[in-house]
C-alpha positions in Angstrom: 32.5 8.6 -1.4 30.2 7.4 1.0 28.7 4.0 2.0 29.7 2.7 -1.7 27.9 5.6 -3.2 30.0 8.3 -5.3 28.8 12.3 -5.1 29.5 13.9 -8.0 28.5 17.6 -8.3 28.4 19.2 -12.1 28.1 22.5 -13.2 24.7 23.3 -14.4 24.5 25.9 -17.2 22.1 25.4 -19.7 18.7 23.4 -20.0 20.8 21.4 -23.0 23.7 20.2 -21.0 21.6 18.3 -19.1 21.2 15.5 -21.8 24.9 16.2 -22.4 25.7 15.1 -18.8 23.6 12.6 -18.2 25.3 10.8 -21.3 28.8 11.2 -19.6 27.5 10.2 -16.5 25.7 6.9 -18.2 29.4 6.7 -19.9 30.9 6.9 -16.4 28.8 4.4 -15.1 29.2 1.6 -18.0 33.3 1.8 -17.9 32.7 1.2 -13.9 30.6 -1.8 -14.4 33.2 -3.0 -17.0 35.9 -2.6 -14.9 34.2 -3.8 -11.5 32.8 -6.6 -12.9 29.5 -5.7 -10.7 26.4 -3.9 -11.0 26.7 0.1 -11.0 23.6 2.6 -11.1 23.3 5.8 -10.8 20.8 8.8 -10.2 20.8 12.5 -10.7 19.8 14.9 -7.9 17.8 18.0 -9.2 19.6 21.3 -10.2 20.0 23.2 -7.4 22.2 26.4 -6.3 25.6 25.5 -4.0 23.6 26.3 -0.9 20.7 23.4 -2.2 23.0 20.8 -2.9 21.9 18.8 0.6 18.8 18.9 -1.4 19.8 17.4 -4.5 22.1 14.9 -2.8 18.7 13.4 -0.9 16.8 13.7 -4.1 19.3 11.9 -6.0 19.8 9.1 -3.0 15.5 8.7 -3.4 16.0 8.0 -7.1 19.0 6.1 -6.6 16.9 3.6 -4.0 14.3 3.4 -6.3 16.2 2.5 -9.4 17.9 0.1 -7.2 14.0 -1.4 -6.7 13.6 -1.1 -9.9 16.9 -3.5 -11.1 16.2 -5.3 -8.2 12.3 -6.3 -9.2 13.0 -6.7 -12.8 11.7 -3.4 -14.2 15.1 -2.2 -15.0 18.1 -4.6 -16.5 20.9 -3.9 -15.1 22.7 -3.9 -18.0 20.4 -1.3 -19.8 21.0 2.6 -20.2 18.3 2.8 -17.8 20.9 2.6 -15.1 21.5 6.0 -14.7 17.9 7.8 -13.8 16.4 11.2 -12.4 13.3 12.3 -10.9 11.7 12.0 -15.1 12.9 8.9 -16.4 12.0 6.9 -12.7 8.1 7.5 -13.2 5.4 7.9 -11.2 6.9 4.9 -8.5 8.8 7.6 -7.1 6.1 9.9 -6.5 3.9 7.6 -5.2 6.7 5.9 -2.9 7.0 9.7 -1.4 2.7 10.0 -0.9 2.8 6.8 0.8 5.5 7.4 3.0 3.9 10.9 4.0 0.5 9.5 4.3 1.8 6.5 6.4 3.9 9.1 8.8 0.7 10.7 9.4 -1.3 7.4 10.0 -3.5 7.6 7.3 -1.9 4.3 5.9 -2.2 1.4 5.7 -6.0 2.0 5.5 -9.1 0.8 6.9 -9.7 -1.3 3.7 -6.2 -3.0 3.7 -6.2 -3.5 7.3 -9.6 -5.5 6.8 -8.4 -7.8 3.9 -5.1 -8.5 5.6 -6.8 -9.5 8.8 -9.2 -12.0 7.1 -6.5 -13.4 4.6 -4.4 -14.0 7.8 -7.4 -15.4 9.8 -8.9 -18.0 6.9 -5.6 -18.1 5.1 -6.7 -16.8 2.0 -5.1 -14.4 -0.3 -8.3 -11.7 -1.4 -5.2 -9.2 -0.9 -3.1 -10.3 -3.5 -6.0 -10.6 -5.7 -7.6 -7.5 -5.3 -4.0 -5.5 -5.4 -3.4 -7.6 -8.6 -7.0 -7.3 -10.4 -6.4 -3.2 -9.4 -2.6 -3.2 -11.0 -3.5 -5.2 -14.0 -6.3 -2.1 -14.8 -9.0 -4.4 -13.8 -8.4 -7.6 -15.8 -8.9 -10.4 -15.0 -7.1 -12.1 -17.2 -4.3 -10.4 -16.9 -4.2 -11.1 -13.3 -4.6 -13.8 -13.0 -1.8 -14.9 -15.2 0.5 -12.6 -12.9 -0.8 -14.4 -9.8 -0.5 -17.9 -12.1 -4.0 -19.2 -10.9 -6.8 -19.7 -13.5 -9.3 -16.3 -14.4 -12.2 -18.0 -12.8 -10.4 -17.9 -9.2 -10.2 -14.5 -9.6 -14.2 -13.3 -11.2 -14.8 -16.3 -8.0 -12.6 -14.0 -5.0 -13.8 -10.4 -6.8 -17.6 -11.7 -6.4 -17.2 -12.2 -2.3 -14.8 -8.9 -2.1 -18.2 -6.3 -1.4 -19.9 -8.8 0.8 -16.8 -9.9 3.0 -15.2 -6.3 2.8 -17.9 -4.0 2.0 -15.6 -2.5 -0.7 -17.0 -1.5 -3.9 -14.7 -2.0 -6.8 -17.0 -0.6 -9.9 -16.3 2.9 -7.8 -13.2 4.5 -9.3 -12.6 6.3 -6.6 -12.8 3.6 -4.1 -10.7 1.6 -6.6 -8.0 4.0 -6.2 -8.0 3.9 -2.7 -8.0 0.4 -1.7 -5.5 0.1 -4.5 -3.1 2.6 -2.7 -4.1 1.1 0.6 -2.7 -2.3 -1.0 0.3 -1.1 -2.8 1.6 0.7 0.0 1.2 -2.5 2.4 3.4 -4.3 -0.4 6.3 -1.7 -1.2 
């Protein structure tokens, strides 16, 4: 035990006692909750050989701080069997978590684009970044967004009319789509 985290290390034999353990462990991890009266999560580390296990363990403390994200934004209850997760069952949030933090070590993030949005929200006290990062999550809807920002659709067609002119950012190109949208979800996570 470490820092209120618990390493447990299992025997790996067969592709099929992997749904096997994780069962016990999610067993493990409801009687703790029960009996701690408090939240408990937990994440498994990839299968590794006794020399990889300092592998695994930082593999399984990435999951574990992204399930913790995960209960702590609402994705995940914390009563659910989604407390106990691996590199699969967190999703691409992971992933993506791990691109951004590589691309931002290298100083590729936050972006050109993001840096531009941010600097003329915080000049003029607007909010185009919030609007653009939510119109980009939402798949481009409008709708959608605005409902998740809780301002009415016609703010939002309003802000994503003035987004080429102020920013010179082209949001019908997927691929610049993508990018600012990466840009603005790593300035936010």
């Amino acid at each position: 035990m470490s820092d209120n985290i618990v390493y447990i290390v299992l025997p790996q034999t067969t592709e099929s006692s992997f749904p096997f353990q994780r069962s016990s462990i999610l067993k493990i991890v409801q009687n703790a909750r029960r009996l701690l009266s408090r939240p408990v999560l937990a994440s498994l580390g990839g299968v590794a050989p006794i020399d990889g296990l300092g592998e695994s363990r930082i593999n399984a403390e990435l999951v574990l701080s992204e399930l913790v994200r995960n209960v702590t934004e609402g994705r995940i209850q914390a009563d659910s069997d989604d407390i106990v997760a691996d590199d699969d069952s967190i999703g691409s949030r992971l992933y993506l978590r791990q691109m951004v933090s590589a691309l931002t070590t290298s100083g590729q993030l936050p972006g050109a684009h993001a840096i531009k949005i941010a600097e003329y929200d915080e000049r003029n006290g607007k909010s185009f970044g919030k609007t653009i990062h939510a119109y980009l999550s939402c798949g481009g809807n409008a709708i959608d967004a605005a409902k998740q920002l809780d301002v009415h659709v016609n703010t939002i067609r309003y802000r994503l009319t003035r987004v080429e002119r102020l920013f010179g950012v082209d949001l019908t190109d997927p691929e610049t789509r993508l990018l600012v949208w990466l840009e603005l979800w790593a300035k936010h996570n």
